[in-house]
C-alpha positions in Angstrom: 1.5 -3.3 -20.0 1.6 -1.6 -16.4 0.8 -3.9 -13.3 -1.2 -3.0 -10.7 1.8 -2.2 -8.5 2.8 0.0 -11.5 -0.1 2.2 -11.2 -0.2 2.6 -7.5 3.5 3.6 -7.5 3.1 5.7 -10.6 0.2 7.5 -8.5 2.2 7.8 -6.1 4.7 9.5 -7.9 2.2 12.1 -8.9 1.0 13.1 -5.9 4.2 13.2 -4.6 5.0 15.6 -7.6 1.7 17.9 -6.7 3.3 17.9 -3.3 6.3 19.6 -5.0 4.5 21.8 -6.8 2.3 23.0 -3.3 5.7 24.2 -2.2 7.4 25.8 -4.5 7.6 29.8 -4.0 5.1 30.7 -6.2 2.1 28.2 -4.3 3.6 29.4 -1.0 2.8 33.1 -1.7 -1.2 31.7 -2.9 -2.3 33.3 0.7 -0.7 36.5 0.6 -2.5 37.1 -3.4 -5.6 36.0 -1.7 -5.3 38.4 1.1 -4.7 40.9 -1.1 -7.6 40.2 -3.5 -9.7 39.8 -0.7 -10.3 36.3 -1.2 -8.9 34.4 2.0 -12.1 33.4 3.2 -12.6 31.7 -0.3 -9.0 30.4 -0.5 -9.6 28.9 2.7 -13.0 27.1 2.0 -11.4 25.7 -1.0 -8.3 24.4 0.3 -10.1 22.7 3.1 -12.5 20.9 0.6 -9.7 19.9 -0.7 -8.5 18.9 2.5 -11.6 16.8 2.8 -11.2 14.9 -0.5 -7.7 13.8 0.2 -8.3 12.5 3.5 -11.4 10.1 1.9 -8.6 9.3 -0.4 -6.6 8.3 1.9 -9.5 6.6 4.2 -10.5 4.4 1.4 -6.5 3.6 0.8 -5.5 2.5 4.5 -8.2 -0.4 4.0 -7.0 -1.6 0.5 -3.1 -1.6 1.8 -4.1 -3.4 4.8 -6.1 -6.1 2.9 -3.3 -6.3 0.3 -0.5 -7.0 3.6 -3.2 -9.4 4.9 -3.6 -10.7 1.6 0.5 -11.3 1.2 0.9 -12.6 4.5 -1.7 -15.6 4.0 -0.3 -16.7 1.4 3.0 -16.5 2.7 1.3 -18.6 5.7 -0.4 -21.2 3.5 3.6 -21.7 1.7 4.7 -24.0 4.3 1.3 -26.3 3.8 2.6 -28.0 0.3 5.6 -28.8 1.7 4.0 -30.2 5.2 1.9 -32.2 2.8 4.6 -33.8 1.0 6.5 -34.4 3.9 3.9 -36.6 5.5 3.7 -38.2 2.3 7.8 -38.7 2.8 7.2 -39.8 6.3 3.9 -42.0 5.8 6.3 -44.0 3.2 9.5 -44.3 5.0 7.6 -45.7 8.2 5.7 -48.3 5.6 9.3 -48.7 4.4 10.7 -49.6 7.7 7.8 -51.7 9.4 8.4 -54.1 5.9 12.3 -54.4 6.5 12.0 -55.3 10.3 10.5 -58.8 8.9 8.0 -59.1 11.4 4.9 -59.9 8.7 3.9 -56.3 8.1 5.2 -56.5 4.4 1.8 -54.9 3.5 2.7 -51.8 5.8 4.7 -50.7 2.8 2.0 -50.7 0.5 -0.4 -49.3 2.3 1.9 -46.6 3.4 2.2 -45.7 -0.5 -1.2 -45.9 -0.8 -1.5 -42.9 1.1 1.8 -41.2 0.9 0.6 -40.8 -3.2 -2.1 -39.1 -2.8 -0.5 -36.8 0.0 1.7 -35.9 -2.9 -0.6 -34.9 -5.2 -2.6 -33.0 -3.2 0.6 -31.3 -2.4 1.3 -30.4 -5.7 -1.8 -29.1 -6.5 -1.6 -27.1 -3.2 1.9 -25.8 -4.5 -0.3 -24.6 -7.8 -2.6 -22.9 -5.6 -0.7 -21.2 -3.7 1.2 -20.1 -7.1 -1.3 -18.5 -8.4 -2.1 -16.9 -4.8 0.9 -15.1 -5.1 0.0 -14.3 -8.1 -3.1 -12.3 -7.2 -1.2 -10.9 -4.5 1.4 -9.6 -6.5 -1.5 -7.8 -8.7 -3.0 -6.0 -4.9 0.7 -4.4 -4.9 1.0 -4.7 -1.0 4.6 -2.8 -1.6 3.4 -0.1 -2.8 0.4 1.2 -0.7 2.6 2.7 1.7 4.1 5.0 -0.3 0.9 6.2 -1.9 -0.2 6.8 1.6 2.8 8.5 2.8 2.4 10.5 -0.5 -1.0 11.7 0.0 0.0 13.0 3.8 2.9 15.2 2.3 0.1 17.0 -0.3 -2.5 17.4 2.4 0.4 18.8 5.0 1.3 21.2 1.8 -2.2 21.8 0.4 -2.9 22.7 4.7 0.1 25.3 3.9 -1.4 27.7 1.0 -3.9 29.2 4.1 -0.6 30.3 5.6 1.0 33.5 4.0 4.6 33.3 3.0 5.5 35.9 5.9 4.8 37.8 8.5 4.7 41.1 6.7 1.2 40.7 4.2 1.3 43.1 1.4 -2.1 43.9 3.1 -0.5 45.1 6.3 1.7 47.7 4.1 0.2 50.5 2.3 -1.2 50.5 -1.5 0.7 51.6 -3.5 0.4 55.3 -4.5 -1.2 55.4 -1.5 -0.3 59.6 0.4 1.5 58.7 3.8 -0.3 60.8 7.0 3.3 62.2 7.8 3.0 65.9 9.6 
């Protein structure tokens, strides 16, 4: 079964791919058959529609990596809490501890220091299971990944940008047709 990170990476990988196709000699020379057929205009309306569509793409994708980096970074944040928790638990029963031993009458400082150091420990191991299955959700958003479907989708726009360009200076419309009678004298 793919992950969510799976199918942004493997999306990725595709545009990346129709990247590589975009500039491959045959694509790069898309301009100079246009010009010929007389279709530039055409070529150049549909490659900036294109153009257009990729850049929503992308528009809707900055938001959803930046929500998944948020995303990864709270729960990175609320980490630390179960073990704060626990440790004020730790610190709540050591100081009950200690008040008891100096023998001056506050033997119940120990038990009420458990009685709250126990439920600090509980509530940090329920915390701990929260922020489990945190990471679990986060993991599913795929905050790794984002960037390089981003960085993918720039790279096909730059090349898709590149087919209004002809391959080189000299356009076969520039020369003569052939069969065409030169006007020598």
């Amino acid at each position: 079964m793919s992950t969510p990170a799976d199918v942004v990476r493997d999306l990725a990988r595709l545009v990346d791919a129709l990247a590589k196709l975009l500039d491959t000699q045959t694509a790069q020379n898309i301009a100079n058959t246009a010009i010929m057929l007389g279709a530039q205009p055409q070529l150049a309306q549909g490659v900036d529609a294109l153009g257009r569509v990729l850049s929503e793409i992308r528009s809707g994708a900055v938001p959803l990596r930046r929500a998944a980096l948020d995303a990864d970074a709270l729960v990175a944040l609320l980490g630390c809490v179960p073990g704060f928790v626990a440790g004020v638990g730790d610190a709540a029963e050591a100081g009950g501890s200690w008040l008891a031993e100096m023998g001056l009458g506050l033997a119940d400082a120990a038990q009420s220091a458990h009685t709250v150091s126990d439920p600090l420990r509980e509530f940090s191991s329920l915390l701990d299971k929260g922020v489990d299955a945190a990471e679990g959700t986060v993991a599913m958003l795929a905050p790794a990944q984002w960037r390089g479907l981003i960085a993918a989708l720039d790279r096909l726009s730059a090349s898709l940008l590149a087919l209004k360009t002809p391959a080189n200076s000299t356009t076969p419309a520039a020369s003569s047709p052939p069969g065409a009678a030169s006007s020598g004298g």
